[in-house]
MIMIVEX-868882 format. One record per residue (C-alpha): residue number from 1; x, y, z; residue in three letters. Coordinates in steps of 0.001 Angstrom, whole numbers. Each point is the difference from the previous one (the first is absolute). Example, Ala and Ser with C-alpha at 12.3 -4.5 7.8 and 13.67 -1.06 7.14 Angstrom:
BEGIN
{rec 1, {12300, -4500, 7800}, 'ALA'}
{rec 2, {1370, 3440, -660}, 'SER'}
END
This chain:
BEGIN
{rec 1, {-7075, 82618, 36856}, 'UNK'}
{rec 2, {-1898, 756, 2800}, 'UNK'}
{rec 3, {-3248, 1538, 249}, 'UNK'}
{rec 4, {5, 1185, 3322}, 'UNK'}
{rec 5, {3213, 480, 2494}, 'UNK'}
{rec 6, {-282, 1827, 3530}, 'UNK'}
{rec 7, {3496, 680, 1140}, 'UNK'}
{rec 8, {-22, 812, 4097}, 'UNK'}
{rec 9, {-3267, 1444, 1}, 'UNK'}
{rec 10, {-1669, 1587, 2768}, 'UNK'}
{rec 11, {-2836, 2061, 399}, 'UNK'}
{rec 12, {-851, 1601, 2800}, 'UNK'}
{rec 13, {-3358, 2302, 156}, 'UNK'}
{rec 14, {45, 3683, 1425}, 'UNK'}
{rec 15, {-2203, -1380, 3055}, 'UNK'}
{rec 16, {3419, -1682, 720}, 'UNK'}
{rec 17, {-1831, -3509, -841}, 'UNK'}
{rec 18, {3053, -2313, -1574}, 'UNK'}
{rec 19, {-1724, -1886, -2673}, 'UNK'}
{rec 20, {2998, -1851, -1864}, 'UNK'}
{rec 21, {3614, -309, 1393}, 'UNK'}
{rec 22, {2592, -1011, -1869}, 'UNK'}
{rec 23, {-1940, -2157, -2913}, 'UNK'}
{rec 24, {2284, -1690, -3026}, 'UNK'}
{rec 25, {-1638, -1828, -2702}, 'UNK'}
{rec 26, {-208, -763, -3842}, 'UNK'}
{rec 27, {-2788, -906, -1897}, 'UNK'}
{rec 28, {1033, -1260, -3313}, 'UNK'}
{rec 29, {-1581, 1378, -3293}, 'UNK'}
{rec 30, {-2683, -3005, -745}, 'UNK'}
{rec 31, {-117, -1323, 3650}, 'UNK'}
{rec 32, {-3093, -179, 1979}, 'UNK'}
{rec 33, {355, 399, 4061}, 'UNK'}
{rec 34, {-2445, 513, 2766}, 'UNK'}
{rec 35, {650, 2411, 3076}, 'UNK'}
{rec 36, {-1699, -597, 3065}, 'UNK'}
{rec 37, {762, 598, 3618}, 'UNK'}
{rec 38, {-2564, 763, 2786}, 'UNK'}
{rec 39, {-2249, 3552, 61}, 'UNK'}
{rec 40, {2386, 2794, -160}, 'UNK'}
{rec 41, {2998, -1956, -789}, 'UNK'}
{rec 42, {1040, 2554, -3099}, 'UNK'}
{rec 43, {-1417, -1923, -2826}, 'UNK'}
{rec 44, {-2513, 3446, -1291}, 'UNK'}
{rec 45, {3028, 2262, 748}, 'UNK'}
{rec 46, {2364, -2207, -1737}, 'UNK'}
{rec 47, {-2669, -44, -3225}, 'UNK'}
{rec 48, {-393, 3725, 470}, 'UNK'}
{rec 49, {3877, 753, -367}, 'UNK'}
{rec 50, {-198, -2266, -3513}, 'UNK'}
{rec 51, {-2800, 2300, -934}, 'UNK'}
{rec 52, {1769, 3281, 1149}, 'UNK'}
{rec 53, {-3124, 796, 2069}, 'UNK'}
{rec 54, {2453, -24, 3172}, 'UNK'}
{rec 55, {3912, 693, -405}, 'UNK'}
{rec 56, {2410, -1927, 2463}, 'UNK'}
{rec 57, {1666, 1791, 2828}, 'UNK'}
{rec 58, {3407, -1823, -822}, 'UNK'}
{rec 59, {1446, -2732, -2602}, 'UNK'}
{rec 60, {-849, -432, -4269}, 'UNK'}
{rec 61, {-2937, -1397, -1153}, 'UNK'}
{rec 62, {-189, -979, -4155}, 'UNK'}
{rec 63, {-2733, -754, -2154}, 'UNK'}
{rec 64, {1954, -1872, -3364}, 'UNK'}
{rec 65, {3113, 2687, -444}, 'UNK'}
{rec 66, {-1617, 3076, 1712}, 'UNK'}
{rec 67, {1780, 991, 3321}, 'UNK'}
{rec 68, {-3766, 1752, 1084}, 'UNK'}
{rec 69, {2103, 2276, 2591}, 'UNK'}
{rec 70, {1355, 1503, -3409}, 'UNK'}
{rec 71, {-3939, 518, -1513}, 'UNK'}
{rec 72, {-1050, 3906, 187}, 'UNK'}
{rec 73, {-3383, -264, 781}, 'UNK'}
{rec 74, {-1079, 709, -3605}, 'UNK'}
{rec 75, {1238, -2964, -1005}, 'UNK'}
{rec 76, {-2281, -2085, 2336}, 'UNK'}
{rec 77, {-2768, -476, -2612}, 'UNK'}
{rec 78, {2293, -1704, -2433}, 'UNK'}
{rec 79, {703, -2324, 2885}, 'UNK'}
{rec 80, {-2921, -924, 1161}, 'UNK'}
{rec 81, {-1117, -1110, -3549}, 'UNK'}
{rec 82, {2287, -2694, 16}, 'UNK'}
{rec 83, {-1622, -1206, 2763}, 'UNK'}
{rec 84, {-3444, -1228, 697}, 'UNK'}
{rec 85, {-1493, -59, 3573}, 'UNK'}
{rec 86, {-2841, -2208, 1693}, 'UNK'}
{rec 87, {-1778, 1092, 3173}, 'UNK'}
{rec 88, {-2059, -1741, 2127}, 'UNK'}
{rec 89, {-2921, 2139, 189}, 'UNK'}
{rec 90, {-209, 123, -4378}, 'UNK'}
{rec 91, {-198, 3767, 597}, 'UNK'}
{rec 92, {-2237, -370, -2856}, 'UNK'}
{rec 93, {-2507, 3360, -1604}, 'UNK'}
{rec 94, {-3374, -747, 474}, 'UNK'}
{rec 95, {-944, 2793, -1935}, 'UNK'}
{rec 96, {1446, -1438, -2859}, 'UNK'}
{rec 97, {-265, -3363, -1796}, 'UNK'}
{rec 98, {2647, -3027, -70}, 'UNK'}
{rec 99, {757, 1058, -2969}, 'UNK'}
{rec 100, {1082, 3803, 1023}, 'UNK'}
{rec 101, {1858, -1537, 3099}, 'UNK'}
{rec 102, {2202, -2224, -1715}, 'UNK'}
{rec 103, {684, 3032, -2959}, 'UNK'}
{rec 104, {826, 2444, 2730}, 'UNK'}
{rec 105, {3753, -124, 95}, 'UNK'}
{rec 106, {418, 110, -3736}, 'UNK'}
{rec 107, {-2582, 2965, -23}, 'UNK'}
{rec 108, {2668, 1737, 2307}, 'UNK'}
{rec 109, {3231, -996, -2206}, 'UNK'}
{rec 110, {-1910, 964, -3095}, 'UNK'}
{rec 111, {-774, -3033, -2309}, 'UNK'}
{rec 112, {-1710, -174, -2763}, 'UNK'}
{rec 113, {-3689, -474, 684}, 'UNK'}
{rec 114, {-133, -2933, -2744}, 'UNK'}
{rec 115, {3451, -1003, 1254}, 'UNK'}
{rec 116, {-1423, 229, 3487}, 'UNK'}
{rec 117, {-2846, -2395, -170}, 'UNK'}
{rec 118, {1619, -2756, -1606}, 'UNK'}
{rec 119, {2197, -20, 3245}, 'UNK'}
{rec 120, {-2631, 423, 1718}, 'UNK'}
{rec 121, {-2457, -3372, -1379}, 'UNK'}
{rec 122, {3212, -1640, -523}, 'UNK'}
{rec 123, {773, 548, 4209}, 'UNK'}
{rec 124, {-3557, -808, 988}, 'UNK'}
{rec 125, {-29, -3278, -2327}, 'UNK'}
{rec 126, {3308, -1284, 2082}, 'UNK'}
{rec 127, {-1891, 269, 3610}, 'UNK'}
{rec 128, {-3370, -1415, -1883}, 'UNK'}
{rec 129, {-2305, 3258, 725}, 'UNK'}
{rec 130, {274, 860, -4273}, 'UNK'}
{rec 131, {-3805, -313, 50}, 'UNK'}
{rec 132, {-389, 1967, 3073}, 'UNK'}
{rec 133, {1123, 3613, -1543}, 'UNK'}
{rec 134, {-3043, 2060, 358}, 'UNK'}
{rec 135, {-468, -1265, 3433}, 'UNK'}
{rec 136, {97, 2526, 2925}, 'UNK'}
{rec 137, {2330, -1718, 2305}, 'UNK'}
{rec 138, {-2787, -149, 2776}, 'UNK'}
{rec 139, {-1351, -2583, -2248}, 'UNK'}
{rec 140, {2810, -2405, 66}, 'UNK'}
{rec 141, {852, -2198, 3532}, 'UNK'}
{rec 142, {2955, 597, 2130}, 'UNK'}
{rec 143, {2448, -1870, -1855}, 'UNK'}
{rec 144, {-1130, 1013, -3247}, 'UNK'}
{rec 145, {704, 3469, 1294}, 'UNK'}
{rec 146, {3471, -1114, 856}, 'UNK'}
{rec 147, {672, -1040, -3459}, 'UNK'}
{rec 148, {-1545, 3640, -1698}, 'UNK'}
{rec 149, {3504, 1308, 2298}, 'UNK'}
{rec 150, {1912, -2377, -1135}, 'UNK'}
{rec 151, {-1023, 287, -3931}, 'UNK'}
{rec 152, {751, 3716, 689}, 'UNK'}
{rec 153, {3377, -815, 1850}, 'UNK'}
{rec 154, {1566, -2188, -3282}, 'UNK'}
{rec 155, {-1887, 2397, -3076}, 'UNK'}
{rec 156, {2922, 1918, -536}, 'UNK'}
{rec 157, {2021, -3276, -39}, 'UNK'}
{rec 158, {2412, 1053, 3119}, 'UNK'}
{rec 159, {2952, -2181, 150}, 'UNK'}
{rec 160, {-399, 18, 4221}, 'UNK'}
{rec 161, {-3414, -870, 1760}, 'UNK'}
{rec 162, {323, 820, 3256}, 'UNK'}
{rec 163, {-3583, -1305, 1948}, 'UNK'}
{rec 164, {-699, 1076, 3568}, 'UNK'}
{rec 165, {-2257, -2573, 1891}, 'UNK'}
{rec 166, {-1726, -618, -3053}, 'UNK'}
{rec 167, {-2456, -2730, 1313}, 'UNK'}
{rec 168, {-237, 1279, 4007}, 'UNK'}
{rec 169, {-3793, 82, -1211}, 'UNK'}
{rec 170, {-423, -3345, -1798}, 'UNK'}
{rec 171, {-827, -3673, 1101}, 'UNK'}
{rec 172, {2699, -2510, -369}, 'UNK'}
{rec 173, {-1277, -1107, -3554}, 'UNK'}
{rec 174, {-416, 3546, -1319}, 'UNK'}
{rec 175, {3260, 839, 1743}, 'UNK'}
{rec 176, {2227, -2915, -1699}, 'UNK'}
{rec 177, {-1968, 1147, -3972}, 'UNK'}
{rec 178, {1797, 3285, 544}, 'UNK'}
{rec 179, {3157, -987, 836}, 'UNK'}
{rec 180, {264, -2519, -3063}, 'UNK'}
{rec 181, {-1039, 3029, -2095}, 'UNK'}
{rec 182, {3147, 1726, 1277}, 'UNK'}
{rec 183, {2306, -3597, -1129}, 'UNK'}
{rec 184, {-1572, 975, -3186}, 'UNK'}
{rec 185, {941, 3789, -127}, 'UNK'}
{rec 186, {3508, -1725, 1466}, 'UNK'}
{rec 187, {403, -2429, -2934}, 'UNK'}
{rec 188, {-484, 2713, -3044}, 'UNK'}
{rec 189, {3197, 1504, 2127}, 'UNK'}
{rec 190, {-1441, 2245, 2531}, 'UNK'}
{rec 191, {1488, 648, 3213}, 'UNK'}
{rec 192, {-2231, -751, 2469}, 'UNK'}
{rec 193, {252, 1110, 3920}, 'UNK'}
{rec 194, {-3113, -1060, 2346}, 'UNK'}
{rec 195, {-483, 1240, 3376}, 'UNK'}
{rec 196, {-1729, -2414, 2337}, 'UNK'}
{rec 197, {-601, -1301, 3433}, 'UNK'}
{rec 198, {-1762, -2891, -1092}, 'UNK'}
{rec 199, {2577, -2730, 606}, 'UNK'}
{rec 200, {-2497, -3205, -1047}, 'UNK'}
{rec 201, {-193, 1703, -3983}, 'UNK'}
{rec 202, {3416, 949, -79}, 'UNK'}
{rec 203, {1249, -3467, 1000}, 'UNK'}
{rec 204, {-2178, -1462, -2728}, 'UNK'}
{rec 205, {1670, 2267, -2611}, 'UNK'}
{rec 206, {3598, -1294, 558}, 'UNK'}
{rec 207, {1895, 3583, -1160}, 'UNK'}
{rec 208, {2603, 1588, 1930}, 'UNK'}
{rec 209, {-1021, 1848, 3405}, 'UNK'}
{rec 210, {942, 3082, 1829}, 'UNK'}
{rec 211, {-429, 97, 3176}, 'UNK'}
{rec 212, {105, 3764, 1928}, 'UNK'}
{rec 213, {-223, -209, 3864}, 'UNK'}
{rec 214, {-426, 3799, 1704}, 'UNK'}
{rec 215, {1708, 1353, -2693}, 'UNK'}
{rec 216, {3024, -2685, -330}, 'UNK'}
{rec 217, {77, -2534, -3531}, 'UNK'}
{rec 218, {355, -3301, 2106}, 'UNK'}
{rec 219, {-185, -2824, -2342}, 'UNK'}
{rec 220, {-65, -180, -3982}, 'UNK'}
{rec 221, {-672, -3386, -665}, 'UNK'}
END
């Protein structure tokens, strides 16, 4: 089954910018793929549509069975718990502790505080921060911030990562411990879908790869 299927997509923004034209692809339930493509090639709008932060202009996108031109708007929430998202700027709290950040999105859907923080230490103790809880994430170093996100990305146990330049901050060595944190997510049976420009990691990871060019899908290798 697939995980992900755009059928003729195209997006065009009301500044009359065309963003994607015409995209076709399937992600398989399971598989892990990389996007990339130069600076405004379409790979955040194409990650946005999956999300439902953007709707397209023409064409189906679906996430698993769900048609999402069919989703009121109320039903949103429900889909965006079944999938977890990792930015490139952490978009952490720094009001709040690690802790707090990674318990956020089950705060919102309404765990059970016990229930809660057992997801929690057990989502910390798979990206190796368990004993880094009460931290303030000021304390922690770049790429220890980037792994706060994505303990907070897989807590509710989404069956679809989706990452968006998730080591554009990182050195090579930082950048390639991230990515084999996402094979792991991937092996347990996660979908995972990276966007990235850096072609050196990606080659190195030997997954399938997207390729968008102004707008157009031009290779899937």
């Amino acid at each position: 089954m697939a995980a992900i299927r755009f059928s003729n997509v195209f997006k065009r923004y009301s500044s009359g910018q065309d963003a994607l034209l015409g995209v076709n692809f399937e992600l398989a339930s399971g598989e892990m793929s990389f996007l990339t493509g130069h600076s405004g090639a379409g790979k955040s709008t194409l990650m946005k549509l999956i999300m439902l932060m953007e709707r397209p202009s023409r064409g189906q996108v679906w996430v698993g069975q769900q048609d999402l031109s069919r989703l009121h708007r109320s039903q949103i929430p429900l889909l965006r718990r079944q999938v977890g998202v990792v930015f490139q700027n952490h978009q952490l709290l720094f009001d709040r502790t690690v802790f707090d950040n990674v318990a956020l999105p089950l705060q919102i859907s309404g765990y059970d505080p016990a229930d809660a923080a057992r997801r929690v230490r057990a989502a910390l103790d798979k990206v190796g921060l368990l004993d880094r809880e009460k931290h303030n994430p000021i304390m922690l170093s770049t790429g220890e911030q980037q792994r706060v996100g994505i303990a907070r990305a897989i807590v509710h146990k989404p069956r679809l990562l989706l990452a968006d330049e998730p080591t554009g901050n990182l050195d090579p060595e930082l950048s390639e411990d991230i990515m084999r944190l996402f094979e792991q997510f991937n092996q347990i049976g996660t979908t995972v879908l990276i966007a990235s420009h850096d072609h050196s990691l990606i080659n190195r990871m030997h997954h399938r790869v997207l390729t968008l060019r102004n707008g157009r899908l031009i290779a899937d290798d």
